[in-house]
N, C-alpha and C positions, 0 to 999 in steps of 0.2 A: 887336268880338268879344263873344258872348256869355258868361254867367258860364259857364254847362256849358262852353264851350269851353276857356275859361281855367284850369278842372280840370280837363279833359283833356289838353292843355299841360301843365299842371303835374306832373300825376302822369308823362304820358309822361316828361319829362324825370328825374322819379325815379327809372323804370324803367331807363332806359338807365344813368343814371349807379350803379344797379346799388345803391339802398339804399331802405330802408322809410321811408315818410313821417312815422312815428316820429322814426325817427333825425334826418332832414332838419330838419324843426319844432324838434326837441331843439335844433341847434345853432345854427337862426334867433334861439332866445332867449338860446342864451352867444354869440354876438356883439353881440344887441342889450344884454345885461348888461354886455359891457365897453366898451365905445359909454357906456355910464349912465354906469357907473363911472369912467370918462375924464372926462365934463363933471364930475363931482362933486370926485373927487379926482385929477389927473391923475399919470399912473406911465408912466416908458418900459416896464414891465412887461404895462400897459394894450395899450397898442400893439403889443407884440410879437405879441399872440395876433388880434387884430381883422385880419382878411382884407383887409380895401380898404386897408390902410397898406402898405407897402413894408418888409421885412426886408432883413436882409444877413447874409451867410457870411462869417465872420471866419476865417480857422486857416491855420496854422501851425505849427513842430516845437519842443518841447523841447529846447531844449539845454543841454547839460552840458557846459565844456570841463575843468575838473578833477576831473570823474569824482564829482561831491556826488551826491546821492540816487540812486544807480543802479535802487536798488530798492524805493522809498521810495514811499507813495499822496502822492499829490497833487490838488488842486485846483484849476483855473483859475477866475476870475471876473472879469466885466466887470461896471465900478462907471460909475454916471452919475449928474453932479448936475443934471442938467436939471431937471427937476422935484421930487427930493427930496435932499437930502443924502447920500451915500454909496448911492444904492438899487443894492444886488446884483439886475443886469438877465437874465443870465444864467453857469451855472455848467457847468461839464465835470470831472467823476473820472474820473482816471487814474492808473495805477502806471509811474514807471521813467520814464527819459528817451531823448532819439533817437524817439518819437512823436510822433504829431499828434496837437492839439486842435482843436476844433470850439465855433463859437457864434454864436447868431443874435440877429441885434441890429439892433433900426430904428435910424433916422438919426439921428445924435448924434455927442459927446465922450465916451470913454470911458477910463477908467485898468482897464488887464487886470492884472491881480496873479495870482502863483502861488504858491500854499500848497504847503510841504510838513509831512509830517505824522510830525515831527523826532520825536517823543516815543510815536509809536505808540499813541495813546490814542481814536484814529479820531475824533479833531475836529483843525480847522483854525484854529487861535488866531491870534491879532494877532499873534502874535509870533513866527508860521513865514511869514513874505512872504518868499520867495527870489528871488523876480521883480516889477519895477513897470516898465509902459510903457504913452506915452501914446496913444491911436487918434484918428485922425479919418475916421468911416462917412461919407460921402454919396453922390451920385448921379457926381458930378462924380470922384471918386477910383476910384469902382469901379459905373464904368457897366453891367457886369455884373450886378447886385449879390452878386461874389463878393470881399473883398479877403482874397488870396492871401497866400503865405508870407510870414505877419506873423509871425515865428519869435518865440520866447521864450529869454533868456540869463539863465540860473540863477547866483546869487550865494550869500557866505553870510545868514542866516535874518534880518530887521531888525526891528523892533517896531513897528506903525499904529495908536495906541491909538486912533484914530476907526472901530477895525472891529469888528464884531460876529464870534464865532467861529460857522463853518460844521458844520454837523454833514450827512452823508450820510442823504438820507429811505431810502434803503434797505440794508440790511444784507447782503441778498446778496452772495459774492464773483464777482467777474467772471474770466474766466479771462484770464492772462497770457499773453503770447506773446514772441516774439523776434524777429517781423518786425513784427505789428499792433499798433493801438491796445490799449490795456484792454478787454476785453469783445466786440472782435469777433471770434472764435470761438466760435461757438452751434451747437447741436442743431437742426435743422431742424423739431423740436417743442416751440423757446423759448418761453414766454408772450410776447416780443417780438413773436411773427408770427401772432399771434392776430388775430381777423377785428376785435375790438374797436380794435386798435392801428394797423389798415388804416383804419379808419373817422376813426378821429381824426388819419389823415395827408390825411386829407381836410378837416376842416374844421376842425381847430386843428391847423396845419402847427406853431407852437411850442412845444405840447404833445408833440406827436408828438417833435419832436426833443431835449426834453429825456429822454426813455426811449432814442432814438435816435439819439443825436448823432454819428456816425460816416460814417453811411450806406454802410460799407463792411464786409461783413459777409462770413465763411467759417465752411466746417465743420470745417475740420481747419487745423493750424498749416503754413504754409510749406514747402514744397518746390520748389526753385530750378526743376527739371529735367520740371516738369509745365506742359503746356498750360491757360493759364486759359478757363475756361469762363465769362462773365459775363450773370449773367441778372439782368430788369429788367424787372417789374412794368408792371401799368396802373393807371387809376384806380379809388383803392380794393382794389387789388390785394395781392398779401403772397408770397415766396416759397415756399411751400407750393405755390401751383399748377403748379410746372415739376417737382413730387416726380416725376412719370411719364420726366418725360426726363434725372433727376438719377439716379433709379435704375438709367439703362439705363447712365450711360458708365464707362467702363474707367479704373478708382480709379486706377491704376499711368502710366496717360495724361495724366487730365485730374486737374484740381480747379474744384471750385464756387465762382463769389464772387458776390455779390450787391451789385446796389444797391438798395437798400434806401430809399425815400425818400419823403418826405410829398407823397400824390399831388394836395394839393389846391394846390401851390404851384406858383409860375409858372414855366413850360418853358422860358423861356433860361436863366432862373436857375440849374436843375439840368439841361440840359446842360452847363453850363457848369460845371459842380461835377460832372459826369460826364466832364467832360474832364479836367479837373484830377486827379481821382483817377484813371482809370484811362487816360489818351493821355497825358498831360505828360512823363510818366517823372521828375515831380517828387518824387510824395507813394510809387508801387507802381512798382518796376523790374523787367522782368521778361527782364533780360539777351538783349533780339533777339529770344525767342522769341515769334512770331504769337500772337493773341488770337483768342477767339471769344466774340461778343456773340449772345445770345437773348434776342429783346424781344418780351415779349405787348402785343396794345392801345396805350393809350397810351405804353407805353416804347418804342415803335417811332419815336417822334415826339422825343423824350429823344434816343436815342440818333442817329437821323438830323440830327439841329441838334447834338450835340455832335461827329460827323466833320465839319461843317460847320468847327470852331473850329482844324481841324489847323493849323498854323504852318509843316508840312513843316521843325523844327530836329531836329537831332540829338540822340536819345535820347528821343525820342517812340516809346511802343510803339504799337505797328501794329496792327491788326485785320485777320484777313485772311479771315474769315467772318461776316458779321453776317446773322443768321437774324429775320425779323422776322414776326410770326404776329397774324393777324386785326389789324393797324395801320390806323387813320385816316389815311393818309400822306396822303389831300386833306381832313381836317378832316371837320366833321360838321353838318350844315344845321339839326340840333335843338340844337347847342351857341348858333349866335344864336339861339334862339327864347327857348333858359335865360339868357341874360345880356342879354333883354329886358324877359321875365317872370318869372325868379325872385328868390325871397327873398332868399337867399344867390348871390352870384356868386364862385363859385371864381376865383383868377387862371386854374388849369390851364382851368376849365371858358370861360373866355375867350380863350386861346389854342389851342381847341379847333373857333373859327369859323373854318366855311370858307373867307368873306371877310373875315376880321381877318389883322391884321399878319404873325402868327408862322406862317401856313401860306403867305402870298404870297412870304414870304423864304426858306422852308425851303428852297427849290432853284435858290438863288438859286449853289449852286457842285455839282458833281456830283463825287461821291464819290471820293475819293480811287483812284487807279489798282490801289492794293494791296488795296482793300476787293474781295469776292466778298458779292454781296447775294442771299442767298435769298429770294424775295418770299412767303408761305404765307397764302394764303387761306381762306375759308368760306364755305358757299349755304347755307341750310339747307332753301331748296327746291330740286329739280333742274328743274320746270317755271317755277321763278322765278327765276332765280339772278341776275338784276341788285337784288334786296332784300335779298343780302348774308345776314351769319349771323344777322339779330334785333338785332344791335346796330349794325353798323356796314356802312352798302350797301358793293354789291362794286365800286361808281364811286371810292369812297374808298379801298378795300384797292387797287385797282388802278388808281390815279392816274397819269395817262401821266405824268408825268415820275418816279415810283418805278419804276414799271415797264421805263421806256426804260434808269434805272440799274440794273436789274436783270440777274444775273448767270442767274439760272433763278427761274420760276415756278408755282409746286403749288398747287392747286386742290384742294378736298377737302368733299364731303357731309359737316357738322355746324355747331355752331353756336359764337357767341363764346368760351364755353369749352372748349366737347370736341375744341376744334381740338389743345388742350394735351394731348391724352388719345389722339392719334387714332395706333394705332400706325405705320400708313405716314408719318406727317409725323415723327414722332419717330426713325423706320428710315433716315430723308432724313438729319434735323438734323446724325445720328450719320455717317454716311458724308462729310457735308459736314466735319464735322467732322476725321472722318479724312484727310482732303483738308491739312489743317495739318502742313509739314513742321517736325517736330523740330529745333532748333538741335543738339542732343545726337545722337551717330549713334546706329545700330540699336545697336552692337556696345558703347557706353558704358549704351544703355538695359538692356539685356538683364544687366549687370551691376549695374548700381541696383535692379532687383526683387530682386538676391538678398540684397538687407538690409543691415543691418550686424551689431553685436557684444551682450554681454551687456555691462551699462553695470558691472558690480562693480567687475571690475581698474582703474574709468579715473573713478571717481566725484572725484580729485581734480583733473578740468578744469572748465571752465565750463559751468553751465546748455547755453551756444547748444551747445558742440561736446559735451556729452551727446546732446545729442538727433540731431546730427550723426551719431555713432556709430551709434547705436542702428537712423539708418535707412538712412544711405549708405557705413556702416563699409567695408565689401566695397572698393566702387569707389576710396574713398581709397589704401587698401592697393593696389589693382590699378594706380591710378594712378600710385603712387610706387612700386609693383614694375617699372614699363615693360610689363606686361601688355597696357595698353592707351594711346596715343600722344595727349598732351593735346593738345586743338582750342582751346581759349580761351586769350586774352592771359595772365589771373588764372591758370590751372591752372598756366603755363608760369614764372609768378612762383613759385608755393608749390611747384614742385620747385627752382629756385634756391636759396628755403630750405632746403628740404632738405638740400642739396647743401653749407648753411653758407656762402651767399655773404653777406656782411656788406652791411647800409642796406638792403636790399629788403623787402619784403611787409608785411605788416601784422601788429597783435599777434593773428588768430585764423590768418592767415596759419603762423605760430611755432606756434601751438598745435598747428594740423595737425600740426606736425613733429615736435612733439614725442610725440602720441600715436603716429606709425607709429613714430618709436625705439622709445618704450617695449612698441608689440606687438611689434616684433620682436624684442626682448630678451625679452618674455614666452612668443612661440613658441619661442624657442631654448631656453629652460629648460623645456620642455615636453617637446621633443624628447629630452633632456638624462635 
């Protein structure tokens, strides 16, 4: 091959994978920087960010069983002496307990410690440890490379005078929630989702996740009784580009969640971390009610290897519409040419060839019975349309074994990204969408929109059942009036309470009960 060839290789490859040769070059020399820095002084730190090593997903919940730091910031960190003496490998800030944490860590022995931050002076001293437990990462524990529910059991605070005190590099506050992590709940115009932050989920996957360590991301706080809507990036991708079809659905129907996640890392990996978070019904429950998944580009490949992983156990949520738009589903014939010839070899952009591993296995089980697959294509020529949209031919969007699982297939004049934009395809997603039957009936929905209360008279319950009030007020009261006839096990529990039956329901269970007394003691002297 000639030189001119090999720069036209090269750049093709850049072009597709959709970044300037700038960029590209820029981060051919911080890998080969940390590669130097490795031989020189070696750091599991080193290693975590250098692309040809192997990472691992560590997380698991916070736990509290006697109620210690309910609402306390905390710390998590994973220490390793492999190569230096106590090296802090990686770190997670979070408020409050009953959440998950997150951390990426190559192969090794590690002791995870949790800080709490007893004294509120926003550093994490030797002498707030409320948690010490020991890990073992390898290939052989967690051949995924995900190890799962490695929970944490909070004690009280102990002293490690061999640690250095943590201080948070940033000072921002993260908003709190009642169902999520720390910080995921974002404005869909976070510096989080800046194009910079897409880029560096491409070629420092452990940079990226230290700003993004959750990969489970919304815009608004929790509500039981909405359809989740889950959408899921390509490479180099960022939630921003699904704003055209986030604008269109019905706030009162659905909610938005995203996965969020560093697109240069390897695809079983994170489906496999797309399982777990949103099918397991481990980490997000979402009480029976159907899902719907929307995957641009490469998250069509994400998410199709993560229904691969279903278990078919009890309390796995279901997906019952997965929308998948301008997808590689047979891989991409310029992906071996880039992990022949280039610089940098993404893992993603390896599991991206059409005769490598990860697309001869992808259909290796065909889709779950309850999955409805929408197939959504692009040509961007009409006298050419087997060239696909520019990015990806239409032999790959409509790979006979996607296809043959497919539930319907839409075809549509534009290109890799205006497919996102194109309003017939988006007039489809939504209708398909509507197609998702409500666990909640019409007659319970139609009283959820009508809100709830002014939080004044009721500020002495908890945070959760404020917010309770504030938006499902109405239905509680209709509920416990017999208005309207509870359908779920739990509803038929919290009127027992009610009712004063002693050993049942739980303490927000109680709390229900006790705010419908006190409104109706409050209506009554209203009346009065």
């Amino acid at each position: 091959m000639t030189l001119s060839m090999c720069l036209r290789l090269f750049f093709l490859v850049l072009l597709i994978m959709g970044v300037s040769a700038c960029t590209y070059l820029k981060y051919a020399a911080v890998q080969k920087h940390y590669a130097r820095i490795q031989n020189i002084d070696p750091s599991q730190v080193n290693l975590k960010h250098m692309l040809d090593r192997d990472t691992y997903f560590v997380y698991g919940k916070i736990i509290s069983e006697n109620g210690l730091y309910a609402n306390t910031e905390m710390a998590v960190a994973a220490y390793s002496d492999k190569f230096k003496k106590r090296e802090r490998v990686d770190t997670m800030f979070l408020r409050g307990t009953g959440t998950h944490y997150g951390l990426n860590l190559p192969e090794g022995r590690y002791s995870i410690l949790v800080f709490a931050d007893i004294n509120n002076n926003k550093i994490f001293e030797n002498t707030e440890v409320v948690s010490k437990n020991e890990v073992n990462v390898n290939n052989e524990l967690a051949p995924d490379k995900i190890l799962s529910r490695t929970n944490l059991k909070l004690s009280y605070a102990q002293s490690i005078k061999t640690l250095s005190a943590i201080t948070r590099k940033h000072a921002t506050e993260l908003s709190t929630s009642f169902y999520y992590p720390t910080g995921t709940i974002r404005s869909i115009n976070d510096p989080i989702f800046d194009d910079n932050m897409s880029i560096l989920g491409m070629y420092d996957p452990a940079s990226f996740l230290e700003n993004a360590p959750t990969m489970f991301y919304a815009l608004e706080e929790d509500t039981s009784y909405k359809v989740p809507v889950i959408f899921v990036h390509g490479i180099g991708g960022n939630i921003r580009s699904f704003s055209p079809i986030i604008e269109k659905l019905d706030p009162q129907r659905f909610k938005a969640w995203f996965f969020y996640y560093p697109s240069g890392g390897d695809l079983d990996q994170l489906a496999s971390f797309f399982y777990d978070i949103f099918l397991s019904g481990n980490v997000i429950g979402v009480n029976e009610i159907p899902m719907v998944v929307v995957s641009h580009s490469m998250g069509g490949l994400v998410v199709r290897e993560a229904l691969n992983k279903y278990e078919n156990k009890a309390g796995e949520n279901k997906v019952k519409i997965w929308a998948s738009l301008a997808s590689p589903l047979g891989g991409l014939s310029s992906a071996e040419k880039g992990v022949k010839h280039g610089i940098i070899v993404l893992p993603s952009w390896r599991d991206l060839n059409h005769n490598g591993e990860f697309i001869s296995r992808l259909y290796r089980k065909p889709l779950p019975d309850f999955v409805d697959h929408s197939l959504y294509y692009a040509y961007e020529d009409s006298n050419n349309k087997e060239a696909g949209d520019g990015v990806v031919p239409l032999a790959s969007q409509l790979h006979a074994s996607a296809k043959a699982d497919a539930y319907n297939t839409f075809g549509v004049h534009g290109s890799h990204t205006s497919i996102l934009e194109d309003n017939a395809v988006i007039q489809d997603i939504l209708a398909e969408a509507s197609r998702v039957k409500n666990i909640f009936p019409d007659s319970h929905l139609e009283i959820i929109a009508k809100g709830g209360f002014d939080i004044g008279p009721y500020k002495n319950y908890s945070p959760r059942l404020q917010h309770a009030i504030q938006n499902i007020g109405k239905y509680v009261i209709a509920l416990a009036d017999g208005d309207i006839q509870p359908f779920h096990p739990k509803q038929k529990v919290f009127l027992r309470v009610l009712e004063g039956e002693a050993g049942v329901g739980s303490a927000i269970d109680k709390e229900y009960a006790r705010f419908v007394l006190e409104y109706r003691e409050n209506l009554k002297r209203e009346q009065e």
